[in-house]
DRENLUMVEX-203559 format. One line per 10 residues: number of its first residue (from 1); their letters; for each residue x, y, z of N, C-alpha, C, O, CB. Coordinates in nm, 3 decimals. Glycine has a CB too. Example, Ala and Ser with C-alpha at 12.3 -4.5 7.8 and 13.67 -1.06 7.14 Angstrom:
BEGIN
1	as	1.319,-0.569,0.780,1.230,-0.450,0.780,1.320,-0.330,0.780,1.424,-0.332,0.846,1.131,-0.447,0.905 | 1.285,-0.225,0.708,1.367,-0.106,0.714,1.290,0.003,0.787,1.341,0.114,0.804,1.408,-0.060,0.572 .
***
This chain:
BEGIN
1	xxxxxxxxxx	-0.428,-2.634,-0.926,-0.515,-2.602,-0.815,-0.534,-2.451,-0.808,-0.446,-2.368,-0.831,-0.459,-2.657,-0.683 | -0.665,-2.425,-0.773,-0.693,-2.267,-0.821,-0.714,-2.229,-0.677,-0.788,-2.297,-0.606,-0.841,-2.227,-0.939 | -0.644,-2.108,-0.627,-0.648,-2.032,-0.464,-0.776,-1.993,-0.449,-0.796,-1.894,-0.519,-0.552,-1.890,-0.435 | -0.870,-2.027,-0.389,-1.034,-1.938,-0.333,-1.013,-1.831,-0.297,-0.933,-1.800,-0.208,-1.124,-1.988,-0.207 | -1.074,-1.767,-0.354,-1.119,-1.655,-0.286,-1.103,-1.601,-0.127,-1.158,-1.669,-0.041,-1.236,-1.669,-0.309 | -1.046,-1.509,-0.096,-1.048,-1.429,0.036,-1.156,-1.434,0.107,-1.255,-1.389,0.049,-1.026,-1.299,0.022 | -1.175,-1.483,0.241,-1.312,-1.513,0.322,-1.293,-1.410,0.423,-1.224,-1.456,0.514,-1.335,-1.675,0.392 | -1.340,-1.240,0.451,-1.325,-1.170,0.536,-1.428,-1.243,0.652,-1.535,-1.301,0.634,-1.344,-1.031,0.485 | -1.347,-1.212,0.785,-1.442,-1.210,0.862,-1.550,-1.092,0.917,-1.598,-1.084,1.030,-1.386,-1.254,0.940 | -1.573,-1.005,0.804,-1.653,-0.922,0.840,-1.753,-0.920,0.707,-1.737,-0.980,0.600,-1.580,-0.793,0.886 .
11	xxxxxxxxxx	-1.837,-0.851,0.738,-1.966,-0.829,0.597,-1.918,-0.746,0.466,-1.917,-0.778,0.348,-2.118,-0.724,0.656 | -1.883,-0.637,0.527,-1.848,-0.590,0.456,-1.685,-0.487,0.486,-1.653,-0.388,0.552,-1.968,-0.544,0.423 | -1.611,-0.593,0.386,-1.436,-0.590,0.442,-1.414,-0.425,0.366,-1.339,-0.337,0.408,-1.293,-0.763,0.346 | -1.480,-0.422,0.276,-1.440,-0.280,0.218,-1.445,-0.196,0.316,-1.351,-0.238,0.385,-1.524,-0.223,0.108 | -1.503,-0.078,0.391,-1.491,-0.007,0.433,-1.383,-0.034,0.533,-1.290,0.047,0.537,-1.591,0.028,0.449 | -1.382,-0.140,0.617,-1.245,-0.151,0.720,-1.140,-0.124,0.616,-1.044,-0.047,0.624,-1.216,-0.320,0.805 | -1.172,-0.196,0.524,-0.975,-0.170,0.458,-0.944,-0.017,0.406,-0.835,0.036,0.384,-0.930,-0.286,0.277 | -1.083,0.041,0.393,-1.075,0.207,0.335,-1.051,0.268,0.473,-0.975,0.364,0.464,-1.237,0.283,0.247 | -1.089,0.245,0.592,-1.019,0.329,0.709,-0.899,0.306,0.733,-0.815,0.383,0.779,-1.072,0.316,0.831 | -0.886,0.172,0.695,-0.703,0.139,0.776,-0.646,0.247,0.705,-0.590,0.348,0.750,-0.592,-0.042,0.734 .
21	xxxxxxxxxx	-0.676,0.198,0.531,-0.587,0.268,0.450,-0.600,0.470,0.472,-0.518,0.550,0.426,-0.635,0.203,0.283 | -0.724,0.505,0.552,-0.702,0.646,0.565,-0.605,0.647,0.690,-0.534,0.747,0.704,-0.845,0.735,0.584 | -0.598,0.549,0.777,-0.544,0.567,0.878,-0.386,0.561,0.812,-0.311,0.656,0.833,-0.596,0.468,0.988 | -0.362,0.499,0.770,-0.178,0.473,0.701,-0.163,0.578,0.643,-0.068,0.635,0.697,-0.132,0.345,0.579 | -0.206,0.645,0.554,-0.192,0.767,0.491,-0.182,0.877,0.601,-0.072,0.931,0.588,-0.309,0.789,0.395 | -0.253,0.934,0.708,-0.216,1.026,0.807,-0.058,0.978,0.839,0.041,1.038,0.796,-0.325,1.019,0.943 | -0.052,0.834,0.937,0.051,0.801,0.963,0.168,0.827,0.843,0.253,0.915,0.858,0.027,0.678,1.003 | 0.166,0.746,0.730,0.335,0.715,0.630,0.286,0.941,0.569,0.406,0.969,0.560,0.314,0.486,0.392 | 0.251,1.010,0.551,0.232,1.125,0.529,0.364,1.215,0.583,0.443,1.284,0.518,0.104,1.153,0.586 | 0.357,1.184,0.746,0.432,1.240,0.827,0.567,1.181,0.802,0.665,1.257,0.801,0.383,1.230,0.956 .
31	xxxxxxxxxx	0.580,1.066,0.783,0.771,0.989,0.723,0.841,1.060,0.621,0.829,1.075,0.499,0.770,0.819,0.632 | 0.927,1.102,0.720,1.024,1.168,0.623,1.037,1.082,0.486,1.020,0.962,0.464,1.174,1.183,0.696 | 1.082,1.210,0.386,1.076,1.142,0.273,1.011,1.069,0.185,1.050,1.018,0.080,1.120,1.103,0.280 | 0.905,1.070,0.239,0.758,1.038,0.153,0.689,1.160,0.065,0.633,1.264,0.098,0.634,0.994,0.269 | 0.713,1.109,-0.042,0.696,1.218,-0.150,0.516,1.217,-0.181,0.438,1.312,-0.184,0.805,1.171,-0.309 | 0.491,1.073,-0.200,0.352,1.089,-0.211,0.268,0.965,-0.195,0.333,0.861,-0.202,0.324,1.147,-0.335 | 0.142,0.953,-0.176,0.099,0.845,-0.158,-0.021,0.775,-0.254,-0.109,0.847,-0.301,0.071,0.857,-0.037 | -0.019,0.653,-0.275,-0.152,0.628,-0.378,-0.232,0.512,-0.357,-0.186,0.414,-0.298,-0.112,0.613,-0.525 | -0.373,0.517,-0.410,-0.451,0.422,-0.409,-0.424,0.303,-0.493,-0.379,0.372,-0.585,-0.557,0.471,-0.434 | -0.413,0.182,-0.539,-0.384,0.091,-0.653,-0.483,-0.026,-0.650,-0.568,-0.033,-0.561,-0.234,0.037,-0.648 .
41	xxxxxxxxxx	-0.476,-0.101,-0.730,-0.559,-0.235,-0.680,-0.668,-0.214,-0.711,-0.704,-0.112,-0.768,-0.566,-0.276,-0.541 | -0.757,-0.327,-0.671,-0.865,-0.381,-0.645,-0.974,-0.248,-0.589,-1.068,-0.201,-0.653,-0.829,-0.502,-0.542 | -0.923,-0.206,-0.444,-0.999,-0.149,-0.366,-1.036,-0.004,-0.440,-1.138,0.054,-0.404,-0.931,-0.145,-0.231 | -0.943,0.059,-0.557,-0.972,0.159,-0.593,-1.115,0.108,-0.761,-1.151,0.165,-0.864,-0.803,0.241,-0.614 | -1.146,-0.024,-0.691,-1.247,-0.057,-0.799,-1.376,-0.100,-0.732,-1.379,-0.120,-0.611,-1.194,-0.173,-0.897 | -1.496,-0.115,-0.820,-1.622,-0.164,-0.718,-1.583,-0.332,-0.665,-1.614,-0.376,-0.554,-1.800,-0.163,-0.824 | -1.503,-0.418,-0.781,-1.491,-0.506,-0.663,-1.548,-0.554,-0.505,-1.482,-0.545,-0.402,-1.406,-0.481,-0.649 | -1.645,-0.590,-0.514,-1.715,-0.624,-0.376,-1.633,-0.675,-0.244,-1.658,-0.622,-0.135,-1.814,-0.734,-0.406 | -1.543,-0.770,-0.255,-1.447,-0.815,-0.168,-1.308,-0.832,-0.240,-1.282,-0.934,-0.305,-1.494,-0.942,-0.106 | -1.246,-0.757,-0.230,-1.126,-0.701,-0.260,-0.993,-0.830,-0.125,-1.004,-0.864,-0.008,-1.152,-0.482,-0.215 .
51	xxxxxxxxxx	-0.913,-0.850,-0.206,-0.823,-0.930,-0.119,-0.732,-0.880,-0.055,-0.658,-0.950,0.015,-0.766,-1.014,-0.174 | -0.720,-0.759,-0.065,-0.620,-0.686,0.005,-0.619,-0.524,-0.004,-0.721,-0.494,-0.067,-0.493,-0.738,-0.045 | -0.567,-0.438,0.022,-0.546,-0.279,0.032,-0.394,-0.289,0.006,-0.294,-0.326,0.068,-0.594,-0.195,0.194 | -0.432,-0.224,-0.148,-0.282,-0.187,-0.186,-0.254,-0.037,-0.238,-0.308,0.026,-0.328,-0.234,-0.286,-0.303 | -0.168,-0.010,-0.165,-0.129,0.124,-0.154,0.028,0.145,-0.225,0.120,0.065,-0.212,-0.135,0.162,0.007 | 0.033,0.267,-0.298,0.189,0.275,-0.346,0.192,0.418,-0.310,0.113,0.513,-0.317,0.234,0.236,-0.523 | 0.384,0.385,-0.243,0.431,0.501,-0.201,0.537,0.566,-0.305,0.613,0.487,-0.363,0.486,0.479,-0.067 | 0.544,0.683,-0.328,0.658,0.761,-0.390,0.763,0.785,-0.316,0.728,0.837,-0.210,0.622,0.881,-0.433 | 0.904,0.766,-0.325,1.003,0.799,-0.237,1.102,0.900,-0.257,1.129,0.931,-0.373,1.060,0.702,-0.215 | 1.179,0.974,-0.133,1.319,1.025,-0.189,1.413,0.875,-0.178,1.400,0.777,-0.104,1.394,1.175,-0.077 .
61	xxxxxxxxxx	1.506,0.905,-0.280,1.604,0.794,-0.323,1.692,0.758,-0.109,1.698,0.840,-0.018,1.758,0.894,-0.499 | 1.730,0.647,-0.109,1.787,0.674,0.036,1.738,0.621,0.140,1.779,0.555,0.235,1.785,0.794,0.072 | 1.636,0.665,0.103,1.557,0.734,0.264,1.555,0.592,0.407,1.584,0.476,0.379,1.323,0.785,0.211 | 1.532,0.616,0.490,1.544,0.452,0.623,1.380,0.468,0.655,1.332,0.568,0.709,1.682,0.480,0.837 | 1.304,0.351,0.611,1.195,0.324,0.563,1.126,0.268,0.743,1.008,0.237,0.755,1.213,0.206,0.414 | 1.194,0.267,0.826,1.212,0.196,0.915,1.023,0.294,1.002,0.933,0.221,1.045,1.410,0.210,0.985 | 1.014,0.411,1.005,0.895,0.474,0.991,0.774,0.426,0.917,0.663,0.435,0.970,0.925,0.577,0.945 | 0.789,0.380,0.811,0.696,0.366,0.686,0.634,0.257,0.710,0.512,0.240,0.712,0.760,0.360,0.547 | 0.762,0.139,0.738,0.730,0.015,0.800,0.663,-0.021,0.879,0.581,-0.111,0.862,0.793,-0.026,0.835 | 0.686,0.055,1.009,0.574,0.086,1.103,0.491,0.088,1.078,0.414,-0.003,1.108,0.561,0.165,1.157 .
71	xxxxxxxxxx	0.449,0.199,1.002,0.289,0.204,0.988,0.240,0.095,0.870,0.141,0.033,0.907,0.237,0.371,0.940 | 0.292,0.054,0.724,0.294,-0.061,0.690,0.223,-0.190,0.774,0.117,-0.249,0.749,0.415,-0.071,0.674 | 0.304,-0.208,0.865,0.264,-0.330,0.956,0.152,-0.312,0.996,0.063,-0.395,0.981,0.340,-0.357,1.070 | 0.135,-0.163,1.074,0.016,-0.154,1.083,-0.143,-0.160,1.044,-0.242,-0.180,1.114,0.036,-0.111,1.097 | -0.127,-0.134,0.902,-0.233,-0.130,0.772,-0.258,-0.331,0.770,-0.368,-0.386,0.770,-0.127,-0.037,0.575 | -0.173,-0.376,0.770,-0.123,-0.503,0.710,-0.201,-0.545,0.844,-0.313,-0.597,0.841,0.062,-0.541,0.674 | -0.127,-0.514,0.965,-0.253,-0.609,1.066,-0.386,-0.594,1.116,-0.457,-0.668,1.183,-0.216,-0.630,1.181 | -0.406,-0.456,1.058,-0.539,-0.503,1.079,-0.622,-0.481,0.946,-0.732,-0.426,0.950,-0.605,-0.428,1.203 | -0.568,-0.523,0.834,-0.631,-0.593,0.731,-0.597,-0.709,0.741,-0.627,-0.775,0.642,-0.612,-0.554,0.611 | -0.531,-0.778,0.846,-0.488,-0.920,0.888,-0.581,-0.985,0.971,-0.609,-1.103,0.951,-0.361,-0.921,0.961 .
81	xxxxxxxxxx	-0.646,-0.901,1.086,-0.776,-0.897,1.131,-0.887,-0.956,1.094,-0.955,-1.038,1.156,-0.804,-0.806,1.129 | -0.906,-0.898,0.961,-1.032,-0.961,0.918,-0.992,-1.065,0.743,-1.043,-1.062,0.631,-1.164,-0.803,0.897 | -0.894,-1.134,0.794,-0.856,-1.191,0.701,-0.830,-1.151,0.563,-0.819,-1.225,0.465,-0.917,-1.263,0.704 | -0.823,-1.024,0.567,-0.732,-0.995,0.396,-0.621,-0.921,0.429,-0.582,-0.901,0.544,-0.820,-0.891,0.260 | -0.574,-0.884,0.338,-0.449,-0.817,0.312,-0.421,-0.691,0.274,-0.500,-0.613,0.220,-0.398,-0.871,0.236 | -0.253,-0.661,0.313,-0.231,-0.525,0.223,-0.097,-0.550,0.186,-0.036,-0.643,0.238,-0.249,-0.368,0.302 | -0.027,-0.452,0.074,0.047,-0.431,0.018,0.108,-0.292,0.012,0.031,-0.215,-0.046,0.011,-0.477,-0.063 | 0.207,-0.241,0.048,0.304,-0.129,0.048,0.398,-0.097,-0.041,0.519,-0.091,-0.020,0.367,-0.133,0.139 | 0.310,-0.065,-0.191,0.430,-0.055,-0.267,0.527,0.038,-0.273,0.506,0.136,-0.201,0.405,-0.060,-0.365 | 0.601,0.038,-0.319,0.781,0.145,-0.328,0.798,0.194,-0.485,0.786,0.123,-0.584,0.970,0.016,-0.288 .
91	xxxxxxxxxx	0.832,0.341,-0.479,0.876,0.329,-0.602,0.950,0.496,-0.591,0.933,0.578,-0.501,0.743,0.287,-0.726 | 1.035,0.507,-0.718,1.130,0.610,-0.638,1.060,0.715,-0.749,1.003,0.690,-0.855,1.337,0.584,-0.632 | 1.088,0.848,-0.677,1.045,1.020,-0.804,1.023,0.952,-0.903,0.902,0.942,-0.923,1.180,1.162,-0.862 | 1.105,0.882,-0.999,1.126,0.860,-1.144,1.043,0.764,-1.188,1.037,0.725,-1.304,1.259,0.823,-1.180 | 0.974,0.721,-1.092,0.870,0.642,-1.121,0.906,0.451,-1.141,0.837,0.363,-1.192,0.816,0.718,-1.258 | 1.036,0.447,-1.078,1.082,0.306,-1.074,1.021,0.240,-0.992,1.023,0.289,-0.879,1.209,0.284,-1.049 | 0.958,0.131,-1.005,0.955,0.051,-0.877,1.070,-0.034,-0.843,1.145,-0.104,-0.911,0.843,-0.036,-0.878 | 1.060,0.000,-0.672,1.137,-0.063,-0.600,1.110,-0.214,-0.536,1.199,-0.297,-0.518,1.155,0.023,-0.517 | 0.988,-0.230,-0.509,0.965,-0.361,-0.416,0.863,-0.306,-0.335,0.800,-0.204,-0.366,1.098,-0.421,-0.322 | 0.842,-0.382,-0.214,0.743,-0.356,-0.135,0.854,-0.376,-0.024,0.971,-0.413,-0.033,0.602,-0.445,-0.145 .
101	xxxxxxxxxx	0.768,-0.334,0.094,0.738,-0.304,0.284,0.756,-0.429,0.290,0.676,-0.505,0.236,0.572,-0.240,0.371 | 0.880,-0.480,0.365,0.868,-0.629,0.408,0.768,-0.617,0.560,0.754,-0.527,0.643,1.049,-0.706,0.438 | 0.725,-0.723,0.550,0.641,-0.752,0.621,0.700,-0.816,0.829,0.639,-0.822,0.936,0.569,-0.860,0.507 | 0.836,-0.845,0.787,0.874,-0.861,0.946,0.919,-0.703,0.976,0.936,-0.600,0.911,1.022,-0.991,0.979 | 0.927,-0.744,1.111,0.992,-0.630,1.196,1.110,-0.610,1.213,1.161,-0.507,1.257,0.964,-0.629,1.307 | 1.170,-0.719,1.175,1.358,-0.704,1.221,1.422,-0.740,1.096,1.398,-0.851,1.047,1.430,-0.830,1.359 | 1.511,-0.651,1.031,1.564,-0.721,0.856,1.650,-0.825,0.921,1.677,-0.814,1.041,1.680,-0.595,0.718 | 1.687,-0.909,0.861,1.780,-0.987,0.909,1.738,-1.125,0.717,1.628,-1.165,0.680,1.729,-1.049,1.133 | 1.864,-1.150,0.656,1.835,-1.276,0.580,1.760,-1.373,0.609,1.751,-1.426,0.720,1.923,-1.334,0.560 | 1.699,-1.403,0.504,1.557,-1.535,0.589,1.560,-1.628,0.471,1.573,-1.573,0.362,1.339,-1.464,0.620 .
111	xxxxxxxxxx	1.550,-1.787,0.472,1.571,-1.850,0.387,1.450,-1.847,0.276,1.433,-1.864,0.156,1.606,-1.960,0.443 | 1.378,-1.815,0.393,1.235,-1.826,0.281,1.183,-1.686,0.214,1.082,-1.676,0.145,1.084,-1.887,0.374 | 1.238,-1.619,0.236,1.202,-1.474,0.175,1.246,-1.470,0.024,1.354,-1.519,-0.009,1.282,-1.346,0.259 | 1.138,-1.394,-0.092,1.193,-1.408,-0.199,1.216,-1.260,-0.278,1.191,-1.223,-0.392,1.114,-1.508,-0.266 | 1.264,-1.208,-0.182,1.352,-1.057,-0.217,1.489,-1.101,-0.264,1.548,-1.198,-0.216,1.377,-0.943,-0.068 | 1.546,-1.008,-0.379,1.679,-1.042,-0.436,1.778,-1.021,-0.319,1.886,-1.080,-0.316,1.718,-0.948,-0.568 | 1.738,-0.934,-0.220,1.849,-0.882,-0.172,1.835,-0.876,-0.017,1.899,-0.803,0.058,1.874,-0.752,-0.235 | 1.745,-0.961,0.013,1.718,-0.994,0.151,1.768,-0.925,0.298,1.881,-0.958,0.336,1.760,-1.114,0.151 | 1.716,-0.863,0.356,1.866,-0.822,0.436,1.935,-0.655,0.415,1.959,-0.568,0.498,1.997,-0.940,0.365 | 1.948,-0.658,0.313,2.070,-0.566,0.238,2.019,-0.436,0.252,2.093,-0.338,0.261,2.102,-0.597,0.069 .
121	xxxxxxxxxx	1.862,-0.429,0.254,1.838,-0.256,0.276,1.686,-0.277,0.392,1.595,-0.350,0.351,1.788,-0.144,0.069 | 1.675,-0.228,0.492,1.604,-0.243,0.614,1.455,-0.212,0.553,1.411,-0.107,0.504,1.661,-0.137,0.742 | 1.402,-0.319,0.571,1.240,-0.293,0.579,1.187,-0.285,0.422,1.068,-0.258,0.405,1.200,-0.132,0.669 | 1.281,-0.309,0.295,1.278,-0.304,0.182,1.288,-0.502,0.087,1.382,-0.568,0.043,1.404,-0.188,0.167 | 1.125,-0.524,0.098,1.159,-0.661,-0.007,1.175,-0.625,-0.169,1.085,-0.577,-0.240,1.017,-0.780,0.002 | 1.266,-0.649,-0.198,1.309,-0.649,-0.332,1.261,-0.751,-0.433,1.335,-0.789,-0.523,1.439,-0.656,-0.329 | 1.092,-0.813,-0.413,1.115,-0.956,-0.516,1.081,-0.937,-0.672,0.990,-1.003,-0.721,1.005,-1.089,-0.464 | 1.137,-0.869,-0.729,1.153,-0.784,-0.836,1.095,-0.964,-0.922,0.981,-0.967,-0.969,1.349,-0.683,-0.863 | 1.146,-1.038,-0.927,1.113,-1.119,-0.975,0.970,-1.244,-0.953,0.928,-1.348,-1.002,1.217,-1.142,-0.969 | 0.939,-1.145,-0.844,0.795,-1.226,-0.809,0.686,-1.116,-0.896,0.604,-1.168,-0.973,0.753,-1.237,-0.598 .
131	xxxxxxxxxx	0.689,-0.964,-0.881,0.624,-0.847,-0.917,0.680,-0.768,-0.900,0.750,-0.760,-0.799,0.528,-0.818,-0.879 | 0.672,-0.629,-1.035,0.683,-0.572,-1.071,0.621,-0.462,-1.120,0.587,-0.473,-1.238,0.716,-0.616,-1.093 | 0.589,-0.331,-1.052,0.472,-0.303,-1.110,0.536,-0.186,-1.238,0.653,-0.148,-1.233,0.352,-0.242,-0.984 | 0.416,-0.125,-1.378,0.475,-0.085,-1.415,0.477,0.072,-1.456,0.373,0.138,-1.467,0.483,-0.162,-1.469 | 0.574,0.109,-1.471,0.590,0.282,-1.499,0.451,0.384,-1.552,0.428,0.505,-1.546,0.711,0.297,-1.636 | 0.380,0.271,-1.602,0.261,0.325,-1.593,0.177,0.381,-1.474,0.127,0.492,-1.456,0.205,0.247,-1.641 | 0.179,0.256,-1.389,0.099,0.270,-1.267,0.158,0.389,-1.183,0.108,0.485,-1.123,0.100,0.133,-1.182 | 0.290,0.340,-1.204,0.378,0.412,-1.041,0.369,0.563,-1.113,0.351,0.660,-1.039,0.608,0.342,-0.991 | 0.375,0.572,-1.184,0.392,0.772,-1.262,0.219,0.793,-1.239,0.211,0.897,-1.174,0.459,0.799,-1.523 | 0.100,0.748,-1.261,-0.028,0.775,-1.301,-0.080,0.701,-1.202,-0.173,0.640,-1.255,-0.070,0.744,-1.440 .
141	xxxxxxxxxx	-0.073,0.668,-1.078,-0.180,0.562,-1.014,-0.334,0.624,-1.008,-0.339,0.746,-0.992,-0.130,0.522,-0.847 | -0.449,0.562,-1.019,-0.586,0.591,-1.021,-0.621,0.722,-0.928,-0.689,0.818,-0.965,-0.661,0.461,-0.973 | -0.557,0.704,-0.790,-0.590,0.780,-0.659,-0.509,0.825,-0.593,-0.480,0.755,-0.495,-0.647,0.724,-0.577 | -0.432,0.958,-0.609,-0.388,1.000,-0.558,-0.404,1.039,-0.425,-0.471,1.142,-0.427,-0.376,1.042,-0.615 | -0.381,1.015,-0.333,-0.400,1.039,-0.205,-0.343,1.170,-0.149,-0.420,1.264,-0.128,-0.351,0.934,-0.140 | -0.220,1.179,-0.126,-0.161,1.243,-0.045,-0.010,1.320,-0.171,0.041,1.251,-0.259,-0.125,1.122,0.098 | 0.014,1.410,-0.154,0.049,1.540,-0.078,-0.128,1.605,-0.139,-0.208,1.680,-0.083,0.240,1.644,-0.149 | -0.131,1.561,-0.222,-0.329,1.625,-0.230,-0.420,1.524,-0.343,-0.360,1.433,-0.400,-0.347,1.844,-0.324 | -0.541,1.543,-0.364,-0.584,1.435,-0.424,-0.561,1.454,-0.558,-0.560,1.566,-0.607,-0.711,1.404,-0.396 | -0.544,1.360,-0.618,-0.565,1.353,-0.750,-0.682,1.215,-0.834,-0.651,1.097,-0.822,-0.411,1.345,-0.792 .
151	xxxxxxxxxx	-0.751,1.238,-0.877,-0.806,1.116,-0.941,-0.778,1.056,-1.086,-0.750,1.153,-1.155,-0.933,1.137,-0.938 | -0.773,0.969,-1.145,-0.779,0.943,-1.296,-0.844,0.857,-1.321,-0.790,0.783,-1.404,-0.677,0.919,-1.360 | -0.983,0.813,-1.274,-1.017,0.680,-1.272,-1.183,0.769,-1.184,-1.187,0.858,-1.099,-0.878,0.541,-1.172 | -1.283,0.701,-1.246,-1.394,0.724,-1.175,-1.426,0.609,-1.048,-1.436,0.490,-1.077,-1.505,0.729,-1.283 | -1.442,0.656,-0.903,-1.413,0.563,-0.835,-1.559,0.535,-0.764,-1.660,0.604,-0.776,-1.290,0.595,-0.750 | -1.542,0.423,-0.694,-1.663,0.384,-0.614,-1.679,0.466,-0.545,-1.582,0.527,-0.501,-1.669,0.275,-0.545 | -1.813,0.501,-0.506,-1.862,0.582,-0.388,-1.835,0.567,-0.236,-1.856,0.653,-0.151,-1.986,0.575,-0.395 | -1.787,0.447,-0.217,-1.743,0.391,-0.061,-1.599,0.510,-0.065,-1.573,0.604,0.010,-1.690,0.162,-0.048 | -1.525,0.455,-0.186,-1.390,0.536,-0.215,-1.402,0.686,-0.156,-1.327,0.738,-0.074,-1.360,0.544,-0.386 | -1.484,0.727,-0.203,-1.531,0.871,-0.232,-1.559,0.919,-0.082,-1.498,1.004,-0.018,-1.678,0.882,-0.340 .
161	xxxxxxxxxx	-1.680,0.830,-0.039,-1.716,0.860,0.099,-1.607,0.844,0.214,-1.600,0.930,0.301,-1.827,0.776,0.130 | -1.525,0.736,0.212,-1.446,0.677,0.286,-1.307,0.727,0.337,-1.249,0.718,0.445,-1.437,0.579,0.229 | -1.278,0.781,0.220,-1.122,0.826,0.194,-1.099,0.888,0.149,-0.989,0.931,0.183,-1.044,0.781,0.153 | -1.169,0.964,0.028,-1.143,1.072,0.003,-1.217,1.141,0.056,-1.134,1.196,0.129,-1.132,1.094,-0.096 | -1.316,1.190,0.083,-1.421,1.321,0.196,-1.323,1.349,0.265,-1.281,1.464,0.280,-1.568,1.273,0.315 | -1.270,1.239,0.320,-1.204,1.289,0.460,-1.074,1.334,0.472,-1.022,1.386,0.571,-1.204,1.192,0.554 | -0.998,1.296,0.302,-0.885,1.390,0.326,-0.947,1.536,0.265,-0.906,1.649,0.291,-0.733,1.333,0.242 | -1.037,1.506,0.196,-1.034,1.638,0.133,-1.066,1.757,0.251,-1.027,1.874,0.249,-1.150,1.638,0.008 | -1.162,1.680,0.370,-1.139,1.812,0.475,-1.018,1.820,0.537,-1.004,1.918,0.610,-1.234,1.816,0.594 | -0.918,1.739,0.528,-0.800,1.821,0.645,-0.752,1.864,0.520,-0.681,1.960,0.549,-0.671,1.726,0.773 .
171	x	-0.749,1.847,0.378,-0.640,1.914,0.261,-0.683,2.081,0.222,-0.616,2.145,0.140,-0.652,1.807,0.093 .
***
């Protein structure tokens, strides 16, 4: 059985998911220990309806994500809003990935969660064995966002207009 396609409830889901995602970037910017932030996915492509806004973060090793999360959730609900999604990826200086932004608010073990380590580090899903992303991406992602832009990838013009213009005036 093959999953359909993402049905936004809006016309056009791209630009909402390019503000959330400028909006998360001001917000996770300010979290301690956020080394840097990036564009990934779908949305950094013309892709017309994109299923989600996925974003990867650079980390210091350590750090209590419990900030990040916050705003995470935030990106996540209101790309929840209009029926798609986002993703918060993790990955440390060295370019490891870690996992993603769990998606509840309170860590606590959950039977149905498929992080290795459930629980064990706050606001951190570990499902190393569901995805993985790789040293390629996390060292080189397309769109650099934040501590300043970087590009490697010729991007859509929504991109351009949307999210990058607008950091490039506060950078």
């Amino acid at each position: 059985m093959s999953r359909q396609s993402p049905r936004p409830s809006v016309p056009y889901p791209r630009a909402v998911l390019l503000a959330e995602v400028l909006a998360f970037v001001k917000s996770a910017s300010a979290c301690p220990g956020v080394l840097r932030i990036a564009l990934v996915g779908s949305l950094a492509t013309d892709k017309p309806v994109p299923k989600d806004a996925d974003v990867l973060v650079t980390l210091e090793d350590g750090i209590e994500l419990g900030p990040l999360a916050r705003a995470g959730r935030r990106l996540k609900g209101k790309a929840g809003s209009i029926n798609l999604g986002a993703d918060i990826f993790l990955c440390r200086s060295d370019g490891r990935y870690i996992g993603r932004i769990c998606g509840f608010r309170e860590c606590h073990p959950r039977a149905a969660c498929h992080a290795r380590h459930c629980g064990g580090r706050d606001h951190l899903c570990d499902d190393l064995d569901i995805l993985t992303l790789s040293s390629d991406l996390t060292l080189a992602p397309p769109l650099v966002l934040w501590p300043r832009l970087e590009r490697r990838t010729v991007l859509p013009d929504d991109v351009e207009r949307l999210l990058v213009a607008p950091l490039a005036k506060e950078g």
